[in-house]
N, CA, C and O atoms as a Maestro MAE file, in Angstrom:
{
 s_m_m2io_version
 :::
 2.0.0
}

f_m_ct {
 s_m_title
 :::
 protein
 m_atom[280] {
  # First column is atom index #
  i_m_mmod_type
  r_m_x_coord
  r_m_y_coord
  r_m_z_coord
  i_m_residue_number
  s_m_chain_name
  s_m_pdb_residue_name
  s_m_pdb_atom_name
  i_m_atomic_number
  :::
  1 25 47.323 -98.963 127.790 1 A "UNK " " N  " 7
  2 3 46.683 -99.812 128.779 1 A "UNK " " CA " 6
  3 2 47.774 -100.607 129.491 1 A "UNK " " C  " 6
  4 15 48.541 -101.232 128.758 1 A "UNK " " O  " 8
  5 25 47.915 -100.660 130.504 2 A "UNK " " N  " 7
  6 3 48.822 -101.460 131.464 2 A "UNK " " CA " 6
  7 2 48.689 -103.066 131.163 2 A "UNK " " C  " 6
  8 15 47.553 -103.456 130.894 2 A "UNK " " O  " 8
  9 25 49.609 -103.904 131.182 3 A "UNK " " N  " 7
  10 3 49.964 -105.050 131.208 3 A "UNK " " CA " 6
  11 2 49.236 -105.606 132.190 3 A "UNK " " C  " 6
  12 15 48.296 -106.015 131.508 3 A "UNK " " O  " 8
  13 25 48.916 -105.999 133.567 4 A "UNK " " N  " 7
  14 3 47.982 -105.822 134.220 4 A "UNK " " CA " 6
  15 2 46.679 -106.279 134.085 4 A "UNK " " C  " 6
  16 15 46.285 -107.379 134.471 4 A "UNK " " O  " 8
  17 25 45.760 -105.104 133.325 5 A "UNK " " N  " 7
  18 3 44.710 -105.029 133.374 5 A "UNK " " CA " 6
  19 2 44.155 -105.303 131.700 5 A "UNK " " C  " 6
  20 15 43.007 -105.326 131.257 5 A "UNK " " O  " 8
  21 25 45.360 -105.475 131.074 6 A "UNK " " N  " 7
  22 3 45.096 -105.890 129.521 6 A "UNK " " CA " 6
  23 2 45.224 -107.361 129.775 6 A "UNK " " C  " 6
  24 15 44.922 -107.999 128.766 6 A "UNK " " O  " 8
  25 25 45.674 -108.328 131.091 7 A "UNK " " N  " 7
  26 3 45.859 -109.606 131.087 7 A "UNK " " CA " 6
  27 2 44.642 -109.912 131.721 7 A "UNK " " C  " 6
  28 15 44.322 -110.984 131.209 7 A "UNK " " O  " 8
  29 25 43.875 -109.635 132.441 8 A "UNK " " N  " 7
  30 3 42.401 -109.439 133.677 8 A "UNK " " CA " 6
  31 2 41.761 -109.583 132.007 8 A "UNK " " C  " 6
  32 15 41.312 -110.648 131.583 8 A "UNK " " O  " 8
  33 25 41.815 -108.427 131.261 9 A "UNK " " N  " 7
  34 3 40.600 -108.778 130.015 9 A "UNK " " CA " 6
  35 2 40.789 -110.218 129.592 9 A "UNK " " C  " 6
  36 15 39.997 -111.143 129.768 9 A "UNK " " O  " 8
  37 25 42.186 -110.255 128.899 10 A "UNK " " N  " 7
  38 3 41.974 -111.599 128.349 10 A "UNK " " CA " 6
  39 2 41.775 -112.815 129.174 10 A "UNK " " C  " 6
  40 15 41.291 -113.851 128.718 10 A "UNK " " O  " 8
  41 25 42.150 -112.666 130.365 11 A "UNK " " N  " 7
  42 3 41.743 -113.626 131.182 11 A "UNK " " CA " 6
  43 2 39.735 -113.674 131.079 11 A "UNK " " C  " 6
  44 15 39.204 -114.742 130.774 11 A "UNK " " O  " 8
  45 25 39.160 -112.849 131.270 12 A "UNK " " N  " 7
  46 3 38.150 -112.824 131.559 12 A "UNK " " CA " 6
  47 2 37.490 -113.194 130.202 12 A "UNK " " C  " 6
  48 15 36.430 -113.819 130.245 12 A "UNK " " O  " 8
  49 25 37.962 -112.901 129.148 13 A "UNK " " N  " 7
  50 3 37.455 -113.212 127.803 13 A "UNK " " CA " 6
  51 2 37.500 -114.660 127.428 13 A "UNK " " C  " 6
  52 15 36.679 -115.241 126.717 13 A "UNK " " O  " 8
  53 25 38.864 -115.312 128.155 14 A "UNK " " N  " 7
  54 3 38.820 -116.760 127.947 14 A "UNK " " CA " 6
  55 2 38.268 -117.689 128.750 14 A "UNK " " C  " 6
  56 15 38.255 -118.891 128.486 14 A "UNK " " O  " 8
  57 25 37.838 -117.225 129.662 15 A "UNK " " N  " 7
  58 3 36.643 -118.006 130.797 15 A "UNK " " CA " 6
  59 2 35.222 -117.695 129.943 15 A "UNK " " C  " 6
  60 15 34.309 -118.484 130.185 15 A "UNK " " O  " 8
  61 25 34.944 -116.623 128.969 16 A "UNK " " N  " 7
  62 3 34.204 -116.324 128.704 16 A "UNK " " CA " 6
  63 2 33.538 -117.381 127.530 16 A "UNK " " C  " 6
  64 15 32.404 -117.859 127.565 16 A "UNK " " O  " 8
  65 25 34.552 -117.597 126.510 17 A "UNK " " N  " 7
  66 3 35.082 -118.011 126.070 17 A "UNK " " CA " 6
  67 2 34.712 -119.702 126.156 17 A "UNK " " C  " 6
  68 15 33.882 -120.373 125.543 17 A "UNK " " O  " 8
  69 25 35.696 -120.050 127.175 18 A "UNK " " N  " 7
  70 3 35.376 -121.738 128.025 18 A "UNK " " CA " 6
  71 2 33.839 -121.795 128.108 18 A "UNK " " C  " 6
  72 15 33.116 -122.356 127.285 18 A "UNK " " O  " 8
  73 25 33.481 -121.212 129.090 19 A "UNK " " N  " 7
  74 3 31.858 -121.040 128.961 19 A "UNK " " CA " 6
  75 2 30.494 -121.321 128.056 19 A "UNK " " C  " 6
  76 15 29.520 -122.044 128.267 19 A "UNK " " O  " 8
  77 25 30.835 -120.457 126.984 20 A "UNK " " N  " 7
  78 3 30.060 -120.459 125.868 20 A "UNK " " CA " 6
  79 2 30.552 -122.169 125.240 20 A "UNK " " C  " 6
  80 15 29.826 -123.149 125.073 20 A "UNK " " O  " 8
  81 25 31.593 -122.064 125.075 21 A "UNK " " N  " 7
  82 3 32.293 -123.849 123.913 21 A "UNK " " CA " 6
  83 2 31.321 -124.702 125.454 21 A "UNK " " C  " 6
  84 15 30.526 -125.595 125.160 21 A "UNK " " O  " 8
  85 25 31.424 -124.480 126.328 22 A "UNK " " N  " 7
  86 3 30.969 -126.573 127.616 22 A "UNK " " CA " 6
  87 2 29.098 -125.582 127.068 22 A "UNK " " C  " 6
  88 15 28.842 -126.114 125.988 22 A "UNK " " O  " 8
  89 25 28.322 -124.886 127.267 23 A "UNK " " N  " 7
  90 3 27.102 -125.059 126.574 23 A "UNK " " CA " 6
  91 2 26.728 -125.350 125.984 23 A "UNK " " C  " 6
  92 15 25.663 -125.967 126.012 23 A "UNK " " O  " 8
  93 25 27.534 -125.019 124.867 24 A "UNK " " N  " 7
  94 3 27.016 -124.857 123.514 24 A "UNK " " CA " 6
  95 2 26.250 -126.212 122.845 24 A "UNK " " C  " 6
  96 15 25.531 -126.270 121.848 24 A "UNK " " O  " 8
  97 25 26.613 -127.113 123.631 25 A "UNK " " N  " 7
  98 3 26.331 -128.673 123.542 25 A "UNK " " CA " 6
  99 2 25.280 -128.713 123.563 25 A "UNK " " C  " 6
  100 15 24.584 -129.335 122.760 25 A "UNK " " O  " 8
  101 25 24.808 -127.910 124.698 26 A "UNK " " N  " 7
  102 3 23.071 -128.015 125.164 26 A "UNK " " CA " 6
  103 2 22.371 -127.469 124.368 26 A "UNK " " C  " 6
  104 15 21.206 -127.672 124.711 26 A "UNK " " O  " 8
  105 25 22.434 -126.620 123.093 27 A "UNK " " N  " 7
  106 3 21.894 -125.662 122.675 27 A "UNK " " CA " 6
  107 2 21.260 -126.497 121.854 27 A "UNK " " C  " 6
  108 15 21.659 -127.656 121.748 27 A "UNK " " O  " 8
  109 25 19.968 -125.951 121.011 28 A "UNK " " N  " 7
  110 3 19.321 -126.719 120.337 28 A "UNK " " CA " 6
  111 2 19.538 -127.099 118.789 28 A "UNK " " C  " 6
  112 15 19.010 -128.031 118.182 28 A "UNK " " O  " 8
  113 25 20.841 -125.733 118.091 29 A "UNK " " N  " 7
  114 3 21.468 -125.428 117.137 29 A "UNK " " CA " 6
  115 2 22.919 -126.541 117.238 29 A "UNK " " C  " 6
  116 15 23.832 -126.467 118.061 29 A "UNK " " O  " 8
  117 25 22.771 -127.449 116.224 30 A "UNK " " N  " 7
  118 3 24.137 -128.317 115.979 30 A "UNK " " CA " 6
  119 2 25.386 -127.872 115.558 30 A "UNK " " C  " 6
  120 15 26.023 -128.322 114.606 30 A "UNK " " O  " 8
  121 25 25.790 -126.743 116.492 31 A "UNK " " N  " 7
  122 3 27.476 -126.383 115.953 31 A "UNK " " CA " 6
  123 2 27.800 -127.434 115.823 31 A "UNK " " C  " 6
  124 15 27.506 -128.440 116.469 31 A "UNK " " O  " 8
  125 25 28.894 -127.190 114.361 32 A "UNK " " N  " 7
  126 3 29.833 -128.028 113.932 32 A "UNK " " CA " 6
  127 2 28.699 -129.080 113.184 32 A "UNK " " C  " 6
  128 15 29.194 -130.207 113.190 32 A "UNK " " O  " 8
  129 25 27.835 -129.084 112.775 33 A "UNK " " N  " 7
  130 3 27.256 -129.738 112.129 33 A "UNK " " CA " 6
  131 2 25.749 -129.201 111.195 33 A "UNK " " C  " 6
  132 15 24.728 -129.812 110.878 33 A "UNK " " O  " 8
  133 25 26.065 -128.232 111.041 34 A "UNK " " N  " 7
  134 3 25.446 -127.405 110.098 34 A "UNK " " CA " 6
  135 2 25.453 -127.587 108.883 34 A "UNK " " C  " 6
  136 15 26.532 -127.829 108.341 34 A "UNK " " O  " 8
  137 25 24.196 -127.520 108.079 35 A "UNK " " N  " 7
  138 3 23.991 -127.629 106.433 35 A "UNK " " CA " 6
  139 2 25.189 -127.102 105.740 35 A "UNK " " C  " 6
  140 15 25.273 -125.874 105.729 35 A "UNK " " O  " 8
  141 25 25.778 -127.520 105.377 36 A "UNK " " N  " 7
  142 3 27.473 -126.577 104.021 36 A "UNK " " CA " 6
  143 2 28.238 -126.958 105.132 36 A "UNK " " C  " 6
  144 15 29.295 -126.374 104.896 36 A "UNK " " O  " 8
  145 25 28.396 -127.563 106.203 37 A "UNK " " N  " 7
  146 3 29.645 -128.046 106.708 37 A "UNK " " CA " 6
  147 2 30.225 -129.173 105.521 37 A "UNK " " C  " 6
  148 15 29.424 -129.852 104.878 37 A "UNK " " O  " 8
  149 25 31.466 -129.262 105.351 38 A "UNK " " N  " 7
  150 3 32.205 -130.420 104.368 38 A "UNK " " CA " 6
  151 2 32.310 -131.408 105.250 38 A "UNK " " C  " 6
  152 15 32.681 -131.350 106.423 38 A "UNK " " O  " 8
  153 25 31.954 -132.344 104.603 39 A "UNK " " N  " 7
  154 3 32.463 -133.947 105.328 39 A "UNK " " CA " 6
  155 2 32.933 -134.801 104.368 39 A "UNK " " C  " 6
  156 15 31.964 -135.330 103.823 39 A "UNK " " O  " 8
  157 25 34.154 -135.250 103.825 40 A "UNK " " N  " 7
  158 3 34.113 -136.208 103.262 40 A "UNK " " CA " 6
  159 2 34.933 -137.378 104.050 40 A "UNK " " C  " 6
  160 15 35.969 -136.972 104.578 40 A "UNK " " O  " 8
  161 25 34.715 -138.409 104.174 41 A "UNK " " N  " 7
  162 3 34.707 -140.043 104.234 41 A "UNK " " CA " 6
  163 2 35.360 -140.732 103.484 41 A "UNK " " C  " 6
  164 15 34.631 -141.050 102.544 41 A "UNK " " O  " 8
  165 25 36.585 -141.246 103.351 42 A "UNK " " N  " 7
  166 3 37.102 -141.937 102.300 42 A "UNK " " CA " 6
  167 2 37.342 -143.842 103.176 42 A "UNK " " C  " 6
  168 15 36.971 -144.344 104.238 42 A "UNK " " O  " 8
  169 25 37.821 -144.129 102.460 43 A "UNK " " N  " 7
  170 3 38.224 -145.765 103.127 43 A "UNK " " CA " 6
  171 2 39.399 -145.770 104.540 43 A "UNK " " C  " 6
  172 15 39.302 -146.600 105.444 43 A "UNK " " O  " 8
  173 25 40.478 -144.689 104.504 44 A "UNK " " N  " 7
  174 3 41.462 -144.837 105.874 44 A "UNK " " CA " 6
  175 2 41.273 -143.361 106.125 44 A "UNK " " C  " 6
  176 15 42.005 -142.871 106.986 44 A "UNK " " O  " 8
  177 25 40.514 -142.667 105.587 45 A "UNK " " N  " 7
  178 3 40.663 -141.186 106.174 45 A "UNK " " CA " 6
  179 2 39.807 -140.280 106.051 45 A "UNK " " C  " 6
  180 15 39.058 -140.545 105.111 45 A "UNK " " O  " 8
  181 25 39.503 -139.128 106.662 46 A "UNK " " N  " 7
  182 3 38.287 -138.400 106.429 46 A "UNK " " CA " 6
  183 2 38.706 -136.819 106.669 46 A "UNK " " C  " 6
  184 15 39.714 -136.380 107.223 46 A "UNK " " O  " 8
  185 25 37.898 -136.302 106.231 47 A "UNK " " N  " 7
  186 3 37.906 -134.549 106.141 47 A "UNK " " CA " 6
  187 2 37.103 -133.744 106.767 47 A "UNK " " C  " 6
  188 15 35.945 -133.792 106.354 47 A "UNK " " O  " 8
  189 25 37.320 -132.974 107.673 48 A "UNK " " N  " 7
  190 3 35.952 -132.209 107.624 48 A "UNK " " CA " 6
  191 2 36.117 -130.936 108.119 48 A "UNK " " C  " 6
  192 15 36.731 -130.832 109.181 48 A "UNK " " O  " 8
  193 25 35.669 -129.867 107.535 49 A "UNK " " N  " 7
  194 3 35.536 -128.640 107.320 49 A "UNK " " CA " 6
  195 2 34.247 -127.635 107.984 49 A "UNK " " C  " 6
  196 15 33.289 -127.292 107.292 49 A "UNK " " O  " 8
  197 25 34.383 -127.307 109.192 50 A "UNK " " N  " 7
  198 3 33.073 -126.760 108.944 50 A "UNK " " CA " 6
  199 2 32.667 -125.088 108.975 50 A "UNK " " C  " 6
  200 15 32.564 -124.186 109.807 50 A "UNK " " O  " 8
  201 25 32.525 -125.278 107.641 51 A "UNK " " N  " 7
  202 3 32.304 -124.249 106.690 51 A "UNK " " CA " 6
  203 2 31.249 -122.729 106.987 51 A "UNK " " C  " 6
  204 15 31.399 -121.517 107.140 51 A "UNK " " O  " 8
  205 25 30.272 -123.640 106.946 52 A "UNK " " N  " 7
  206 3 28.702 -122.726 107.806 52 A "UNK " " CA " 6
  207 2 29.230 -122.586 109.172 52 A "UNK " " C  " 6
  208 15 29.037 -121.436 109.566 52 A "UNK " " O  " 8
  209 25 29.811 -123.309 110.024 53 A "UNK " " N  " 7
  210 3 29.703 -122.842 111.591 53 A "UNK " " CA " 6
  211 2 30.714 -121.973 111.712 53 A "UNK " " C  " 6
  212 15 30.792 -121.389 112.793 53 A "UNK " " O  " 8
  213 25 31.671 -121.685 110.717 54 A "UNK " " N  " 7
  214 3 32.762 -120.922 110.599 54 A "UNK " " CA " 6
  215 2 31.942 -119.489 110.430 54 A "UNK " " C  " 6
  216 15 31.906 -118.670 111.348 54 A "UNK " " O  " 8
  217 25 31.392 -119.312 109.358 55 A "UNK " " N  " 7
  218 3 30.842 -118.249 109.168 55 A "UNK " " CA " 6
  219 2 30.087 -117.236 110.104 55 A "UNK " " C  " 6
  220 15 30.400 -116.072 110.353 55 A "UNK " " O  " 8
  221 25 28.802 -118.108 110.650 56 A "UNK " " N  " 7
  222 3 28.185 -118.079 111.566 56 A "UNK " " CA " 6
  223 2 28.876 -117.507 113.102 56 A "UNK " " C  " 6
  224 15 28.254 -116.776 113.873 56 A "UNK " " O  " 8
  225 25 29.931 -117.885 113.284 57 A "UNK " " N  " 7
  226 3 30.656 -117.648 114.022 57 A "UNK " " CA " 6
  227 2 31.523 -116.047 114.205 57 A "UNK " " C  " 6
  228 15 31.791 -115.310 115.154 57 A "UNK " " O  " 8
  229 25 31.785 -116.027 112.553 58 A "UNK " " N  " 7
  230 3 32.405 -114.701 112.343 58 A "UNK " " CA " 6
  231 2 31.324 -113.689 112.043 58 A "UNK " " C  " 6
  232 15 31.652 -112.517 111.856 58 A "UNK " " O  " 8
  233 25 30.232 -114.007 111.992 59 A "UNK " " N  " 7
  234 3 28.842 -113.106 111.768 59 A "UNK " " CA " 6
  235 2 28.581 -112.711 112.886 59 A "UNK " " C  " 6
  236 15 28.217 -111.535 112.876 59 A "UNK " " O  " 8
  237 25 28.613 -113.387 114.321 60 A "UNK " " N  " 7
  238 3 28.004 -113.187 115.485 60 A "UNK " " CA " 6
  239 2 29.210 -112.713 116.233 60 A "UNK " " C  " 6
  240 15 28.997 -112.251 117.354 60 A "UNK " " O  " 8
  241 25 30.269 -112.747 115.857 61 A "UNK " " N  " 7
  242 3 31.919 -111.921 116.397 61 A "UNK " " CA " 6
  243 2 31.741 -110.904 116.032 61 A "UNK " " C  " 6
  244 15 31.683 -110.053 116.920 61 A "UNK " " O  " 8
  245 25 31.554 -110.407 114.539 62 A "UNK " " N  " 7
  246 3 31.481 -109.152 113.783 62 A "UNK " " CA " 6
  247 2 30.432 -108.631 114.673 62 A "UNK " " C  " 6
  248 15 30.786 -107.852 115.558 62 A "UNK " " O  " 8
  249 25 29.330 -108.914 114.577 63 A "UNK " " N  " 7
  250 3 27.859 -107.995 115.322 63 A "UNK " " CA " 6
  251 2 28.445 -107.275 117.127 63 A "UNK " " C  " 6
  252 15 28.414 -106.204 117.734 63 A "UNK " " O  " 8
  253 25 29.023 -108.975 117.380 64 A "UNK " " N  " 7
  254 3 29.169 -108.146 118.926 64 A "UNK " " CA " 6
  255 2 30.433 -107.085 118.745 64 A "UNK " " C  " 6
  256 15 30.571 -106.084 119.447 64 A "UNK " " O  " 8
  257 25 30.880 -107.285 118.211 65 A "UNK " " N  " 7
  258 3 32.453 -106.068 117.890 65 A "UNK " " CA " 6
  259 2 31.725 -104.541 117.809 65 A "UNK " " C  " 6
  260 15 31.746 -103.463 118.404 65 A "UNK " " O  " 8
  261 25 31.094 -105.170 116.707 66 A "UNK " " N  " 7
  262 3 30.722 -103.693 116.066 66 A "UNK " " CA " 6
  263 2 29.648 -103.066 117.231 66 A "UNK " " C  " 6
  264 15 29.763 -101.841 117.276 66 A "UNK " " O  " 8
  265 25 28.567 -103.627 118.245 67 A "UNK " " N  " 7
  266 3 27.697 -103.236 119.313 67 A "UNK " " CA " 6
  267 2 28.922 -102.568 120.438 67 A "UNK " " C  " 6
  268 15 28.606 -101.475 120.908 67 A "UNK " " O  " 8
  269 25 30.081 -103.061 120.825 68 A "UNK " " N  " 7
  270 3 30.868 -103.082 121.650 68 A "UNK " " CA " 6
  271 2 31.387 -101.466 121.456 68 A "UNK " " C  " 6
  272 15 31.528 -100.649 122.366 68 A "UNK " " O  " 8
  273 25 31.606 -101.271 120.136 69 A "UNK " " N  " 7
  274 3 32.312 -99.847 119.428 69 A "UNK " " CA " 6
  275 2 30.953 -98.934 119.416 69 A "UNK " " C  " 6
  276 15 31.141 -97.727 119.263 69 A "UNK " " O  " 8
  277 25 30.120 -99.213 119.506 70 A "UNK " " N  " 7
  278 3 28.948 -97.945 119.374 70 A "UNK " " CA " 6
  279 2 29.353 -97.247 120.601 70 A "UNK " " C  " 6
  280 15 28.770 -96.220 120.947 70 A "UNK " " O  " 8
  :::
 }
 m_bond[279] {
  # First column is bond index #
  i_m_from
  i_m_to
  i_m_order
  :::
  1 1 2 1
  2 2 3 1
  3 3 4 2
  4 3 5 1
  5 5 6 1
  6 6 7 1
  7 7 8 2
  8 7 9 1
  9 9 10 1
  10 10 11 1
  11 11 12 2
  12 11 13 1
  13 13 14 1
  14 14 15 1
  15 15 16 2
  16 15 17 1
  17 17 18 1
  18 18 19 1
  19 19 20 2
  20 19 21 1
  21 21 22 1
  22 22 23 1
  23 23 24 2
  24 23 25 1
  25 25 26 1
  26 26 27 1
  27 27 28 2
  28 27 29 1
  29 29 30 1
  30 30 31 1
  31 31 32 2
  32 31 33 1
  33 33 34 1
  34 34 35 1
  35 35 36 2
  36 35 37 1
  37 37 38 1
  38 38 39 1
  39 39 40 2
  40 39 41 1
  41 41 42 1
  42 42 43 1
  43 43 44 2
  44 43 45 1
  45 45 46 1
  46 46 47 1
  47 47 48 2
  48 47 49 1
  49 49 50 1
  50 50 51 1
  51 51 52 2
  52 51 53 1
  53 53 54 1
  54 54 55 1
  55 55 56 2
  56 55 57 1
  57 57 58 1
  58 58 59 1
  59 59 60 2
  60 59 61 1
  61 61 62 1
  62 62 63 1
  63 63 64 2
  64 63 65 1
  65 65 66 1
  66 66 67 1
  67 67 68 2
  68 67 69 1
  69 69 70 1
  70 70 71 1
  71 71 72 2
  72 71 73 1
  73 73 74 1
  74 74 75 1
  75 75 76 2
  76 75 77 1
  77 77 78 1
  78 78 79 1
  79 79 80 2
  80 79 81 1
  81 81 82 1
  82 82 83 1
  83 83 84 2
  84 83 85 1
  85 85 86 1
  86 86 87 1
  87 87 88 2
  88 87 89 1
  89 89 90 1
  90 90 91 1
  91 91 92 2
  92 91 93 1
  93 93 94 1
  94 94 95 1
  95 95 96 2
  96 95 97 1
  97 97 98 1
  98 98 99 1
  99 99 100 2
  100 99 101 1
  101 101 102 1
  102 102 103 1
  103 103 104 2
  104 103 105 1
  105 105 106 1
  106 106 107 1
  107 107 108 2
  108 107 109 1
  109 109 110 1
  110 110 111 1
  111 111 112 2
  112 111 113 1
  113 113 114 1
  114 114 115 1
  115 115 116 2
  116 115 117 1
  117 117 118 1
  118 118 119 1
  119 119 120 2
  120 119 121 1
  121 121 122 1
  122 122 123 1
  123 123 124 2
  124 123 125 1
  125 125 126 1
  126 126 127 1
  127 127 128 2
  128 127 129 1
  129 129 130 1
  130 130 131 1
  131 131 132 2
  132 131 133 1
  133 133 134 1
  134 134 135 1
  135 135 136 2
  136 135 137 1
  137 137 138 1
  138 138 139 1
  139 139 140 2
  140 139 141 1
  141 141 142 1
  142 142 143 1
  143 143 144 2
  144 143 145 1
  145 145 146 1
  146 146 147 1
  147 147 148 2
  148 147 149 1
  149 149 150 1
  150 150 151 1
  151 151 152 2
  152 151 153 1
  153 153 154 1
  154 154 155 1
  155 155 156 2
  156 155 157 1
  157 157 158 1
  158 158 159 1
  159 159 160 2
  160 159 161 1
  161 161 162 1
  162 162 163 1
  163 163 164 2
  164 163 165 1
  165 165 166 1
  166 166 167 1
  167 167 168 2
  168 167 169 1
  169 169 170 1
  170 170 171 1
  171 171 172 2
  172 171 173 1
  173 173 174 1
  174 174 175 1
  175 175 176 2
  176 175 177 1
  177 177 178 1
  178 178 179 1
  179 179 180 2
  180 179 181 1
  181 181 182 1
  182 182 183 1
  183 183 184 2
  184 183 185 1
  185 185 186 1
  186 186 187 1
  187 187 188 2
  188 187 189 1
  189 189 190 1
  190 190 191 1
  191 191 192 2
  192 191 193 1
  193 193 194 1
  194 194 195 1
  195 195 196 2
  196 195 197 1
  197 197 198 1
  198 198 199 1
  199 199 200 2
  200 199 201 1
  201 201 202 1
  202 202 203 1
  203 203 204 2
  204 203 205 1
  205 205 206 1
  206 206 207 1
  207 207 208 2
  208 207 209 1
  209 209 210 1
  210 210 211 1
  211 211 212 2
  212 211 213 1
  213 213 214 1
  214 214 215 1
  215 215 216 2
  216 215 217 1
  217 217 218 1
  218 218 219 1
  219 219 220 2
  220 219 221 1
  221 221 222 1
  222 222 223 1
  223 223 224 2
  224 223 225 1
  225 225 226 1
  226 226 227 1
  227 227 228 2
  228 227 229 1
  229 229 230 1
  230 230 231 1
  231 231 232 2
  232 231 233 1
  233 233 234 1
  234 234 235 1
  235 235 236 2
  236 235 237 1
  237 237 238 1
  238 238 239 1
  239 239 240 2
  240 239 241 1
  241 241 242 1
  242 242 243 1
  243 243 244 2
  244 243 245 1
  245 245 246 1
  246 246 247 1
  247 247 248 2
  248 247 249 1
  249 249 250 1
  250 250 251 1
  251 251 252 2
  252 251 253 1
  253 253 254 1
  254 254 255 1
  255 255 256 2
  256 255 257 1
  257 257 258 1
  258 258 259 1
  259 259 260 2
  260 259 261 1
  261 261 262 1
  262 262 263 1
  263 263 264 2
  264 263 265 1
  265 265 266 1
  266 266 267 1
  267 267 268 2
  268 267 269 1
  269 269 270 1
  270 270 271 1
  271 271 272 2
  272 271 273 1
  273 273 274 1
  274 274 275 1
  275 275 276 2
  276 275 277 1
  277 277 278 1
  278 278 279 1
  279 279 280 2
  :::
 }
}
C-alpha cells in the first residue's frame, strides 16, 4: 500500500476517532464510569482505573475488526 493512501486511512480513522470521544458525552451509557471501574481516594491522592470501559471498548474493537475481515 503506498504511503499516501495508508496516511488518508489513518487520517480518516483519527477524525473518526475525534468524533466518536466529543459524543460520546451525550450518550446515555457513562464511559469511564462504569460498574468494575477502580476508584480509589486516598487523603493527597487518588487512582483510577477504568477497568469495564476498557474491556467494553476492546469487545466493540474486536467485533468491528472481525465484521471488517468478513
Amino acid at each position: 500500500m503506498p504511503l499516501g493512501r495508508m496516511l488518508i486511512i489513518v487520517g480518516l480513522v483519527l477524525l473518526a476517532a475525534g468524533v466518536v470521544v466529543t459524543l460520546a458525552g451525550r450518550l446515555p451509557i457513562p464511559f469511564g464510569r462504569l460498574p468494575g471501574d477502580i476508584r480509589i481516594h486516598g487523603k493527597n491522592s487518588s487512582f483510577y482505573f477504568p477497568l469495564t470501559t476498557c474491556l467494553v471498548v476492546s469487545a466493540v474493537a474486536s467485533l468491528v475488526m472481525w465484521l471488517l475481515r468478513r
